[in-house]
N, C-alpha and C positions, 0 to 999 in steps of 0.2 A: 541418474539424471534423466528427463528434466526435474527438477522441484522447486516448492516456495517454500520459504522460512516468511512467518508473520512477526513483525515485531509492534510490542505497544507502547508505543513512545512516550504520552502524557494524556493523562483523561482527569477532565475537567468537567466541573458544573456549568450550566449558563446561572448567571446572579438578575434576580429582578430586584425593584427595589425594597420591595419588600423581606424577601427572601430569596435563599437559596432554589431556583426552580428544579422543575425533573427531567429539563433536559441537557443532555450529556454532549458534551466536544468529545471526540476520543482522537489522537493520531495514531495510524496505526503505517507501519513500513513494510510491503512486500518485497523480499528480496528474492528476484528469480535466477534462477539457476540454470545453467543449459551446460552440455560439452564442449560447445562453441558459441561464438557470441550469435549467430544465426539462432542458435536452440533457443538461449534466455531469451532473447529480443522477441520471438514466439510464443515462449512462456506470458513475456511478462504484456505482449499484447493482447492475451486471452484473458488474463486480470483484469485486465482495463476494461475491458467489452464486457466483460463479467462485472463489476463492482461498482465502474463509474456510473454515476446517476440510478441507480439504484434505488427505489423505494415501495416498502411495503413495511405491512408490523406495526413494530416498536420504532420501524428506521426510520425518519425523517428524510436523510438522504445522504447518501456517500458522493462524494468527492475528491476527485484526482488532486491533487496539488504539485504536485511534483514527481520529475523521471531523472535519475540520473542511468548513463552508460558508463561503466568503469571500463569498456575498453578503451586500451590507448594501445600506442605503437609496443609491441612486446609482451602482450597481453591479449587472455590471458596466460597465466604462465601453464609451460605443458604439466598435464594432469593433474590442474588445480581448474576449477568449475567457472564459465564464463557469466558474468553476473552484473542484472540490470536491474536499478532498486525503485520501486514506485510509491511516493507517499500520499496518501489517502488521508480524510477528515469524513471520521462517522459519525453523524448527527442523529441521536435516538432518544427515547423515552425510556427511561428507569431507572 
């Protein structure tokens, strides 16, 4: 530790009305990992400053949508990884 796990949620087309177009919705979830919830909360704020808004390429533009903190009272548990999850919407061409 630290690390990210990426997960890909749902990737979708945008629809004109004519057609299916070529640009993509995708969600994708970082789940940051730390020893303690200080580590994740670090991790998972260099994600953000890294990814949020975001544009160049193919990308159109990345955006945050969502933070959760799974820490609560008793958590996390000892020598299981402290873990804060950010969900992102990447908007690209292809």
């Amino acid at each position: 530790l630290p690390g990210i796990v990426l997960h890909l949620i749902n990737a979708a087309p945008r629809y004109a009305l004519a057609a299916v177009g070529d640009v993509r919705d995708v969600r994708v979830q970082a789940t940051c990992l730390g020893a303690d919830y200080a580590q994740a909360k670090a991790v998972a704020r260099a994600v953000s400053a890294r990814l949020s808004g975001y544009q160049a390429g193919a990308f159109h533009q990345i955006r945050i949508v969502g933070e959760r903190d799974v820490e609560q009272a008793g958590m996390p548990v000892p020598g299981e990884p402290a873990v804060v999850m950010l969900d992102f919407v990447f908007i690209y061409r292809g």
